[in-house]
C-alpha positions as a printed Julia matrix, in Angstrom:
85×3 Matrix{Float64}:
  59.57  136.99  145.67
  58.95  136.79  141.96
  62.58  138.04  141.06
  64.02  135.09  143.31
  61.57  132.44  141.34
  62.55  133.71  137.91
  65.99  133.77  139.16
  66.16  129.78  140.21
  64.2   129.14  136.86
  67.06  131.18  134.96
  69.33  128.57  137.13
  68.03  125.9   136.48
  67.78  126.6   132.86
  71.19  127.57  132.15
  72.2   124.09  133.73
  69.99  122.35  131.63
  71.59  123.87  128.7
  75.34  123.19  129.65
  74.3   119.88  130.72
  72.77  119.11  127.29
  75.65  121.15  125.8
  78.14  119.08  127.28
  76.38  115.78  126.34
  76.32  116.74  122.47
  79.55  117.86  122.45
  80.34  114.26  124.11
  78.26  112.65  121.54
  80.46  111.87  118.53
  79.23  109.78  115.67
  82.23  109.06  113.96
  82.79  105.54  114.59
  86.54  105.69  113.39
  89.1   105.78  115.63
  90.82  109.2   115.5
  94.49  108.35  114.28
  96.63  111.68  113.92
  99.64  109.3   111.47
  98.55  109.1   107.94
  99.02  105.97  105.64
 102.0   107.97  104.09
 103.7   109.4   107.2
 103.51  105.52  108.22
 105.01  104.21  105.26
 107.68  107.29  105.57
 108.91  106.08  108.65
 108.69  102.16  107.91
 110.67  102.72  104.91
 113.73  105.0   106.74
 113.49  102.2   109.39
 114.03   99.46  106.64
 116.53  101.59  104.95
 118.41  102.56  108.24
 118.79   98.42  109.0
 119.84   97.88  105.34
 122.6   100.48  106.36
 123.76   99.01  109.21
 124.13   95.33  107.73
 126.11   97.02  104.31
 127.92   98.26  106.98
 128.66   95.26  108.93
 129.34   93.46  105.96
 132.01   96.17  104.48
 133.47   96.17  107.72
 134.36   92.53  107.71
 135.0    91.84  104.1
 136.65   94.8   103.45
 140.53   94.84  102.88
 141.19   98.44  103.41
 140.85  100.13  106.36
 139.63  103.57  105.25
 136.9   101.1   103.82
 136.26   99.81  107.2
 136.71  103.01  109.26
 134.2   104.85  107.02
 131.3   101.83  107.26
 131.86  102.04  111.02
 131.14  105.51  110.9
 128.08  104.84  108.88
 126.89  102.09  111.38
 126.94  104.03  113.7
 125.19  107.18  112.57
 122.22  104.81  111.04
 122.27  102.83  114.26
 121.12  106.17  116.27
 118.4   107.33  113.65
């Protein structure tokens, strides 16, 4: 009878302890938000977007004010291969 009493205490102990495990591992003081991008990976990829459009409207422009059509075949090519990065 005592072994089955001390064995429901050891129960119920070890559930109290993952339950207040699993609230302080819930717990989290850090008010920030957790953001995995850093400011610099950001600014990587606004600047190869910015760069990618400046590209495509060089492009554009060779391609319509150019008089030579290797001119215009090559800024075609380019249009396109900064239009799918």
């Amino acid at each position: 009878m005592k072994t089955k009493i001390a064995t429901k205490k050891l129960g119920h102990y070890l559930l109290m302890a993952a339950t207040i495990l699993a609230y302080s591992a819930c717990n989290d003081d850090d008010d920030e938000p957790n953001n995995p991008v850093s400011e610099q990976d950001k600014n990587f990829a606004l600047n190869a977007t910015y760069s990618n459009l400046a590209e495509i409207e060089m492009g554009q422009l060779a391609v319509s004010e150019a008089t030579e059509e290797s001119v215009q075949d090559f800024d075609e090519m380019r249009m396109i291969a900064h239009s799918n990065a």
